[in-house]
C-alpha positions, -999 to +999 in steps of 0.1 A: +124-019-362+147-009-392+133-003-428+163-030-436+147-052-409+111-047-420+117-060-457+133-088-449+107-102-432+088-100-464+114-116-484+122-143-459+111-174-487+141-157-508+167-160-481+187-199-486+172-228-467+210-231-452+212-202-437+178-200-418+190-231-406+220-212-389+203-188-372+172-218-363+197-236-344+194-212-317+157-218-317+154-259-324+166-284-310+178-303-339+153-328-359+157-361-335+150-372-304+192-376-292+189-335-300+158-326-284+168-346-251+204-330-246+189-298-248+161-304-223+194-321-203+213-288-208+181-265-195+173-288-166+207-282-152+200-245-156+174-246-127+143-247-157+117-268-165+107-281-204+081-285-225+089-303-259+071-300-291+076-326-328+072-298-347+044-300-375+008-287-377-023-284-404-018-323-420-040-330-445-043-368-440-050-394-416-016-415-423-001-378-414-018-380-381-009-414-372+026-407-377+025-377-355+008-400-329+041-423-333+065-399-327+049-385-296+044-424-282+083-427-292+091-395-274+069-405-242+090-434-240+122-421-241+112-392-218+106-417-194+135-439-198+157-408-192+136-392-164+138-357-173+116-329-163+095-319-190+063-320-202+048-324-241+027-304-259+008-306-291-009-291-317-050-303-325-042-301-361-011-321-358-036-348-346-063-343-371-083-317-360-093-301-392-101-335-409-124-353-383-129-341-348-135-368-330-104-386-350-082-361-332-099-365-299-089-405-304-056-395-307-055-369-278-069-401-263-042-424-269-014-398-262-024-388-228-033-426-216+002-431-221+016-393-206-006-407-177+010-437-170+041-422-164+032-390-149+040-367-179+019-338-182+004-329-215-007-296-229-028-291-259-014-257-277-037-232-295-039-224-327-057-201-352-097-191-347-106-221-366-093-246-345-101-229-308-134-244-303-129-280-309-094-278-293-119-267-259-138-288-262-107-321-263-095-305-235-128-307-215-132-342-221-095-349-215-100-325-180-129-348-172-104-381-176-071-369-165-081-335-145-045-315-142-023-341-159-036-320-188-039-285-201-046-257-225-034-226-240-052-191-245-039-166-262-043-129-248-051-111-286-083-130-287-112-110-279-126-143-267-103-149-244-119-138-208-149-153-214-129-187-219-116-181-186-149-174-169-159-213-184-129-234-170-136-260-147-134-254-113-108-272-103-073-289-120-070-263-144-039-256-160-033-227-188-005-218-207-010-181-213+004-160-245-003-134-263-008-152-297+008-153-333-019-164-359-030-137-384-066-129-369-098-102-381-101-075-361-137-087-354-122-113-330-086-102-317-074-074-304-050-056-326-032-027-311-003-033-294-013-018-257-043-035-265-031-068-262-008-062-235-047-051-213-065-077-224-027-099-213-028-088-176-067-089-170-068-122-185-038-134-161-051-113-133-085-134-135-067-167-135-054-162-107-084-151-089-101-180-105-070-203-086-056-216-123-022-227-128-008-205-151+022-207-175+033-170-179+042-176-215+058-144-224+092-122-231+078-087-234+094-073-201+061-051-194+043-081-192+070-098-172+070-067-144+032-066-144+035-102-138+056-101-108+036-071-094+002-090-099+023-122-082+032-099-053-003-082-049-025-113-052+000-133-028+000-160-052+022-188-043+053-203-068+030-238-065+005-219-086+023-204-115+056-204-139+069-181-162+076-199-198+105-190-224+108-203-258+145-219-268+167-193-269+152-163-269+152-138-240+181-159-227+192-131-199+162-127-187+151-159-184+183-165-163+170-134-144+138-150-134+154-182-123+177-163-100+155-150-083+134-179-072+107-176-101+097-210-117+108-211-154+097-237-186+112-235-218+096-245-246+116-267-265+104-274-301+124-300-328+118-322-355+119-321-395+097-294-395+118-271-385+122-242-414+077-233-413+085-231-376+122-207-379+105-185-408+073-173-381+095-170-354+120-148-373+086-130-389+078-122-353+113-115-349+122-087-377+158-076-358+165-112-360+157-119-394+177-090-404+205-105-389+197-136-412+199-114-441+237-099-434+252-133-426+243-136-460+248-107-472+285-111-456+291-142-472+325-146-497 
């Protein structure tokens, strides 16, 4: 990464709303429901599976959480009227999670009775250390309902993270895994680099000894090799994993993957949310974000 690169991800708030926007275009799929579905259209032709997202997270009130609950109902439905092939995922705190937990759980509730009633799978993402053990526990009681019409994400950083695995259920367990984004201590993530890319492959190594679904949620193309090689090793069948991009990023490879054989999702996020969402991925993203700063730079 540049010295350019690295301060402008520092300066990112200071960088125009309008031209974030350009460069979030390749990462969201628009703020409605007409965008997010042509997309998911567009990558279902490409051979890959979805996942979409109403981007949003952390509300601070109830009426917030109801809306949420809305939009998901409303994108449920036309999901189904269009009969594409994705599945939805949310976030706990989207849903209420930090206010009342059992007020989330009511609306995890809701959401997957109707993902159940037309066969749309559901997966509850992961968020920051605060949220991770009452987001386990909703997806054990929503396991014990549904069993694999749901699942859950871990996130490889957390030093937590095996033991997790050694707790699943037996049986009907699906896990998105990732490497994780949320600023954590050091007393419960892993923080070095190679560190996290260990703790990455044991903790995918043991899901598939444990027979888990996994959702290889990843673009570093270490992981990816280490992947295929623990695929090949283990003999694990494609019924028993995927890998899983994000909305334009990793485009090639992704493309790769699919041609030869692997299963691929990509995440597909939208929604009115969209500029919290395009600032971490371009924070994640310095060489990106630098290339937000000379478009404007070059402006005029």
């Amino acid at each position: 990464m540049s010295v350019f690169d690295r301060l402008i991800v520092t300066t990112l708030p200071l960088v125009p709303k309008f031209i974030v926007g350009k460069v979030a275009s390749r990462y969201v799929a628009g703020e409605t429901l007409d965008t997010a579905t042509a997309a998911i259209r567009a990558l279902n032709a490409e051979g890959s599976s979805c996942t979409v997202d109403v981007l949003g997270e952390e509300i601070a009130e109830r009426t917030a959480a109801d809306a949420a609950v809305q939009q998901y109902l409303e994108l449920l439905e036309r999901l189904r009227r269009e009969q594409l092939d994705t599945g939805v995922s949310v976030k706990p705190t989207q849903l209420g999670l930090g206010l009342d937990e059992d007020f989330c759980r009511e609306n995890c509730d809701r959401l997957m009775e109707k993902a159940a009633e037309q066969g749309c799978f559901l997966r509850l993402d992961m968020e920051d250390r605060h949220a991770t053990d009452g987001t386990i526990r909703i997806y054990q009681h929503l396991h014990e309902r549904y069993g694999s019409g749901v699942g859950i994400v871990f996130q490889a950083y957390m030093r937590r993270t095996l033991q997790d695995i050694a707790e699943l259920p037996k049986e009907g367990v699906n896990v998105r895994l990732c490497k994780g984004i949320y600023i954590e201590p050091r007393e419960v993530a892993w923080k070095l680099y190679e560190s996290v890319r260990a703790n990455y492959l044991a903790a995918l190594e043991k899901l598939f000894r444990q027979g888990v679904f996994v959702g290889i949620a990843t673009h570093d193309e270490y992981l990816l090799c280490g992947a295929v090689a623990l695929i090949d090793r283990l003999g694990v069948p494609k019924e028993q994993y995927e890998f899983q991009m994000l909305l334009g990023v990793e485009e090639t490879l992704r493309r790769i993957l699919v041609a030869e054989g692997h299963p691929m999702r990509v995440y597909v996020p939208f929604g009115a949310d969209w500029y919290a969402y395009s600032i971490r991925r371009l924070r994640e993203n310095p060489k990106i974000a630098g290339h937000v700063a000379r478009a404007f730079l070059s402006r005029g």
